[in-house]
Each structure stands twice: as C-alpha cells, then as structure tokens.
N, C-alpha and C positions, 0 to 999 in steps of 0.2 A: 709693342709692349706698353701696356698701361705704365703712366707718370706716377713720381711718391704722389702725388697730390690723389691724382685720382683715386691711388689704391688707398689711401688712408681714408678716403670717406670712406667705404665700406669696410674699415677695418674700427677694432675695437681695445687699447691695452688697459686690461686691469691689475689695480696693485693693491698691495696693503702693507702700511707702515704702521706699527703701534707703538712709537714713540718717539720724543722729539728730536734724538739724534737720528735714527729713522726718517723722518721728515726731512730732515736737511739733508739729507744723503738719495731720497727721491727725488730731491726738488734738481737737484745737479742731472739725476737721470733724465728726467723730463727736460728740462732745456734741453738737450742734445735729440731729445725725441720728437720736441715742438719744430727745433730746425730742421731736420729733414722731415717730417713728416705735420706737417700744421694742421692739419684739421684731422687726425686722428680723436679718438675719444678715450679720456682718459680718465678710469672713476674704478671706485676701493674704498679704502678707506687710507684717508693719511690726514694731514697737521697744515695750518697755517704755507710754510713754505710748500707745497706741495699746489697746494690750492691758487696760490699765488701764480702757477704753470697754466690753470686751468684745469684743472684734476676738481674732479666732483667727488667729496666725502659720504658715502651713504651713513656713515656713523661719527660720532667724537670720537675724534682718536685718543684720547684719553679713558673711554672705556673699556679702551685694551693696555692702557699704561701700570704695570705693574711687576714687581719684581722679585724673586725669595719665592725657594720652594713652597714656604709654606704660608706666604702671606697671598700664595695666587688662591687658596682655597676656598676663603669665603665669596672671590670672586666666581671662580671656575663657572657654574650654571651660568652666569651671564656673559660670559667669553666663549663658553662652550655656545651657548643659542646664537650670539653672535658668530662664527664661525661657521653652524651650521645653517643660518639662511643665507649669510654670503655664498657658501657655496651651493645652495639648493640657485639661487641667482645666477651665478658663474652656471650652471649645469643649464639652464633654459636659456640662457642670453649667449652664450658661450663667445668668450674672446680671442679672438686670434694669439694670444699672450698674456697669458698670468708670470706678475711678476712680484716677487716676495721680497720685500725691503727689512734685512735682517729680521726681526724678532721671530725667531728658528721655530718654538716653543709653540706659537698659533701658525705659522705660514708653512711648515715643513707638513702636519696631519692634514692640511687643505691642496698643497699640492701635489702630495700623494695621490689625494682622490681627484683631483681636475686633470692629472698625467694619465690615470687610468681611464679616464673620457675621453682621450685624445685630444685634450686642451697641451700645447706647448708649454712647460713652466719654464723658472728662471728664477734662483734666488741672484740677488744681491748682498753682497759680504756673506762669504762663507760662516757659518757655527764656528767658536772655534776649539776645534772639534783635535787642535793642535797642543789646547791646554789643557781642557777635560772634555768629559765626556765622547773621546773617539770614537765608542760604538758606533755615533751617529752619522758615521760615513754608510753605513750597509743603508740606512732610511735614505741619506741622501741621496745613493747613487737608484732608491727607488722612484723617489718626488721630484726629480729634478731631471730637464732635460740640459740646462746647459748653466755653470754656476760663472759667476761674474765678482772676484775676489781683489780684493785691495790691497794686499801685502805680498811682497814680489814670492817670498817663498811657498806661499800656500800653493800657488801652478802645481809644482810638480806634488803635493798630495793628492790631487785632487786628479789631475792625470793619471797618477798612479793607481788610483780607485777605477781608472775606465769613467769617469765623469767626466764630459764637453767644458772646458774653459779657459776663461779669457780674463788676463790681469787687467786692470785697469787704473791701476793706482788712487791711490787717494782721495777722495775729492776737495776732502779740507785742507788738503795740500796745497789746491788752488786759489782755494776759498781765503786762507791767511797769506796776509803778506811773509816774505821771506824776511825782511826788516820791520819790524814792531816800531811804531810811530807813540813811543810812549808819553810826550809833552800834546800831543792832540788828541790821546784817549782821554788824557786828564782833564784837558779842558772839556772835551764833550760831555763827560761827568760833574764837573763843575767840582772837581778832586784839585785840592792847592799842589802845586806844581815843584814847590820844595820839603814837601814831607813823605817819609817813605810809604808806601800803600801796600796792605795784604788784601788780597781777594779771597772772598770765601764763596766755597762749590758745593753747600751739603748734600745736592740732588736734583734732578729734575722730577722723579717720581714722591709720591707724597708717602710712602713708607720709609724713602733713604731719608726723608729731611726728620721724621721720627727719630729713626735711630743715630742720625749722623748730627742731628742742627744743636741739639742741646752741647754737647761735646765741642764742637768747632766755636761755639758762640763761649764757652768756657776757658778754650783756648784763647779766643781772640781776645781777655780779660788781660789772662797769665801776659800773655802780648805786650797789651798795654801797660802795664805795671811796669815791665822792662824799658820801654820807651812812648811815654805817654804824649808822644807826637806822632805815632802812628795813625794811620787811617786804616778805614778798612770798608770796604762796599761787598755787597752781596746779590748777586743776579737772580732774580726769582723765574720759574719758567711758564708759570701764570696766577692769575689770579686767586686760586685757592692755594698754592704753594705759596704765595706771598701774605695770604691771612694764615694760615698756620705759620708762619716762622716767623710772623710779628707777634702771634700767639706765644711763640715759644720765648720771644723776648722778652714781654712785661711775665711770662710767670716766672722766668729765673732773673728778671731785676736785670736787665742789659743795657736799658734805656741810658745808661750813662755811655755805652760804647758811642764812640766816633764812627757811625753805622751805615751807609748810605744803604739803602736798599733801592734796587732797580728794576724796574719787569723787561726783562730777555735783556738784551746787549748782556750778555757773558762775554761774549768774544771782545767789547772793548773792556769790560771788566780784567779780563786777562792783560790785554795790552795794556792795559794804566798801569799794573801790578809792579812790583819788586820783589813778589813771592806770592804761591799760590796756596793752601789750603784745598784738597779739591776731592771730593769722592772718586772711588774706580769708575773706570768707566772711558767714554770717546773721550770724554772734557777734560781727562789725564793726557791723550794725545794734543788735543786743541791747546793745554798748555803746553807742550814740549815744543809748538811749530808756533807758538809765541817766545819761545828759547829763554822760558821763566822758570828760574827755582820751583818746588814743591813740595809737598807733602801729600803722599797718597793716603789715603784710610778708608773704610771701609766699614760698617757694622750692620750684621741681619739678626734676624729671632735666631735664638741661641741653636735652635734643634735643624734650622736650614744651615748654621754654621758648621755644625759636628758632620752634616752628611756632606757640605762641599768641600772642607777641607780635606776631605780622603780620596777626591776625584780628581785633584789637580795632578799633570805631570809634569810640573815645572815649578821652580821654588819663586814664581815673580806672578803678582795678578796685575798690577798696574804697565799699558799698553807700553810707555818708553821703555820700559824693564825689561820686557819681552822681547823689543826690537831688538834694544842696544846688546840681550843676554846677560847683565850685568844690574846687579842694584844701583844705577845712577843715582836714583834720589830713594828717598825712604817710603816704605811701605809700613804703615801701624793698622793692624788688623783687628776687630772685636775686641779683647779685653786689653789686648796691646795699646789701643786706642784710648787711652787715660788722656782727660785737659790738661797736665801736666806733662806729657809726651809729646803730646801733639805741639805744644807750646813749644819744649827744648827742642824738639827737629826743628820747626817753622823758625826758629831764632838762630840754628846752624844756617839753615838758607839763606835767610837776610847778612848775615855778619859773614860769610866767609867767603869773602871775592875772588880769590883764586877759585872755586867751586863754580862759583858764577860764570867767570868764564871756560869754561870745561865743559861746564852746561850748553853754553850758547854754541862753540865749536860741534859738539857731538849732535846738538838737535838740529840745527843748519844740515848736518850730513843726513841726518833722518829725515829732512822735510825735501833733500833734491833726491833722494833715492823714491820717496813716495810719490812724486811730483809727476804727472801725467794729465794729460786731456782725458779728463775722466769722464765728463760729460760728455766728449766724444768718440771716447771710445765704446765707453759701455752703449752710446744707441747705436752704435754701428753692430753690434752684437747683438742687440736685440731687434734690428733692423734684417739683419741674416736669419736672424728666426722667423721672424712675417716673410721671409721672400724678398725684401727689397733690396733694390740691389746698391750698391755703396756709392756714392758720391766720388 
C-alpha cells in the first residue's frame, strides 16, 4: 500500500472560502491536512490564513466577500463568472476533493455541479439551515457527499436527511484561550491598563461597516459622555475597510473619540475588552469564548430586512443566543438599532457585574462543549474521502 506521502503527490484538494471567518476556519482544516498529508496541493480560492498553509488563491477572496440579499446584485455577473471558470477548472483538472468552506450561497451551486462529475464534495460548517432557510437540506443532501459541522446538535439533522457526517467541533474553540489574558492584550495595544475598554465589530464586509459603523461610532459617543475615561479600539479586516471607517469618522466628527483603530488583531481586541459592541455573525461567537459582555446588532438594506425577518425559525440571530437558547445578551436589530440603544444596552454590560459573571460561567460551558481537535478531526474526514487511511 502506497504511504500518505506518496499518495499525496498525485493527489489534489481544492477549496473555496469567501470570507474572512471562512479563511480562518480553512486555515485550521489545512493544518491537519498539511500533517498527514504534506505535499498534497492545495488551491481555490481563500484569505491570508489559508495561504499562510500553503493553499494557492486563484482569486482575492474578497471578490467573493459580500452579504444581504440584495447588495449581492450589483455583484452577481462577477461572482457568477467567478464561479463558473472555477468550476470549468475543477471540471479539466479534477481534484480528488472539493471542499466548501462555508459561504453556502457560491459553494453549494458549484458542488452540485462537481458531485455530478464524480468529484467527491465536502462542505465545511453546515447552512444553517437550523435558523432559516431549511429547504436547503433537499440541495444539500444533492452537493454534498460528506458534511463536516461544528455544533454538536447539527449531527443528527444532518443524519436524519441521509447526509454523511462528521462533528468536529469548533475550531475557535481551540484557537481562543479558555482564560482571556486581559492586562497583555492591553499592553499589546498599547490600551492604558486602568481604564475600562469597549471594542467595537461594525463588520468584516464593507456593506456591514455601511450600515453598522456610522451607528456603533454614535454609540460609542453616547459612551463616552457617561464615562469619559472610556477607551475604545476598532479592528479593521483590511485595508479598504479601514479607509472607509476612517471615512466614516471625519464625516460624522468622531475624531475626538478615544479611537484606536487597528488592522486584524480582532481577537486581541476582544481580549483587552470589558464589553464588546459587535455585528452578528462568527465574531459574536469569538466574543462569547473571550467570556465578554456584548451587544449584538445587526443592519442590511431595508428590502433584504423585510424578506429575512419572515424566514427565521427562531426568535435569536446572534450565535451565543442560539447555543445557550436563551437571550444571554441583547440583540438590536435594524430600526431597533438606534445610537441611543445601542449605548443603554452596551452601558447595561459595562455596569452590571453580577451579569458579568453569568456571562463568563455560561460561555466557559459553551467554549468546553465546542472544544475539539478540529483540525484533526475534520482532515481525518477528509482524509477517509481521498482513501487514506487514518494514522
């Protein structure tokens, strides 16, 4: 029997991640993938940490970064062309393994068509398909030969559709410490070490920091008026996100905020925190396994609002809410989302220490239940689909 070594030179896995929590959730598959298998080839499209594996990007992953029914429109034709020479590619080069790094939306109509070539798929992190839009279990159970999910209950939906899967927990489970090292985030920041800090999360995509940054940067006014020793720092997720939200500063007059703005480090942004401000999304999880207060919110074009709000089957968008089943912390949605809301939540978090710790007990129990070798479980799963056989 040929060695992993051997078999991996003639073997080929391709992915595609279209966005930066995507990217970090690759980059965790591929280390487990580079260990048993090192000289396999590994090329798609993904982000920075992906790259960082050895993974060859055929595109910016940014040209697939986008979000809201109705803000994918003016992109569509070039996500759509995208799409389909990747996969005219996949169809001539053919890999032993397509693997789909969430974003459902572009990777589920591609592995439809590369499962019906007899290419092996694989998403990673299921749709959730648990909130809204459940139809998409009939597509899934067509695109997909074997689904790879991160939340322990998703198994048995996904079983129960006749879909191949394999939990794997987490991977930012792994990625965050279980104790947040909050006096050595601060100094990494160069954040003073006796005043309390709010992080603010308007978005990684440049439509959330549209609709989200003017609003949060409002808030974090109201903020300071209540306690004008506050700090507050804002992680950008690159360089055009960081010229629009400096944009967004000098045109509403913010320049006096106590501002730091930073490019990536989110995650110690988190850890320095005393409260988080933070759009839906993974970086609502990222803070709950930093076991930091928050404030969830949320804002899209009004007409994506009214169709998603009717598709939800659960009264919670943001991810701790979902786990715990319960409103832990608060959600302000759309018009709910007034600077004057967002402020009296985010001033409930800061001030109310018994909450505080409530917080830190209940997300400790959410961060050992998701907790797994996730980078080795899931290549050992994708490892079983090449053939190879397990270590």
């Amino acid at each position: 029997m040929a060695s992993s070594a051997d078999l991996a030179r003639r073997q080929s896995i391709a992915l595609v991640a279209g966005e930066s929590s995507g990217d970090l959730l690759g980059s965790r598959l591929l280390a487990g993938i580079r260990e048993r298998l090192p000289e396999v080839r590994l090329h798609g499209i993904g982000g920075e940490h992906m790259m960082a594996q050895g993974f060859t990007s055929d595109w910016a992953m940014d040209k697939l970064t986008v979000r809201g029914l109705f803000e994918v429109i003016p992109r569509y034709r070039e996500i759509k062309g995208i799409q389909n020479e990747l996969r005219d590619r996949l169809l001539a080069d053919r890999p032993d393994v397509f693997v789909g790094v969430d974003y459902p939306g572009f990777n589920l109509g591609l592995e439809e068509q590369l499962r019906k070539a007899g290419i092996p798929t694989m998403h990673f992190i299921g749709p959730q398909i648990w909130a809204w839009r459940g139809w998409r279990i009939k597509k899934i159970a067509r695109a997909v030969s074997h689904m790879l999910v991160i939340f322990p209950f998703e198994e048995n939906i996904y079983r129960n559709a006749g879909i191949p899967v394999t939990y794997v927990g987490h991977p930012l489970a792994e990625v965050i410490p279980m104790q947040p090292d909050l006096p050595a985030a601060r100094a990494r920041l160069g954040l003073a070490a006796d005043r309390r800090v709010v992080a603010i999360l308007p978005g990684s995509r440049m439509g959330e920091l549209k609709h989200n940054g003017e609003g949060f940067l409002a808030a974090a006014r109201l903020l300071r008026k209540r306690d004008p020793q506050l700090q507050f720092v804002a992680p950008m997720a690159g360089e055009r996100q960081m010229a629009f939200f400096q944009e967004q500063i000098r045109q509403g007059g913010y320049e006096d905020l106590e501002l730091k703005l930073i490019s990536g480090q989110s995650h110690c942004a988190m850890e320095a925190a005393d409260a988080v401000l933070v759009a839906s999304g993974t970086a609502s999880l990222e803070v709950a396994l930093y076991k930091k207060p928050m404030v969830i919110s949320y804002k899209v074009v009004w007409a994506s609002y009214q169709i998603m709000r009717h598709m939800g089957y659960q009264p919670w968008i943001g991810l701790p809410n979902i786990l715990a089943r319960e409103f832990l912390v608060p959600e302000l949605l759309q018009h709910d989302a007034t600077p004057q809301a967002l402020a009296d939540a985010m001033w409930h978090q800061l001030e109310d220490h018994a909450h505080q710790q409530r917080l830190v007990r209940r997300f400790t129990d959410m961060h050992h239940a998701l907790l797994r070798d996730t980078s080795r479980e899931s290549a050992n799963a994708v490892c079983e689909v090449l053939g190879a056989r397990r270590k």
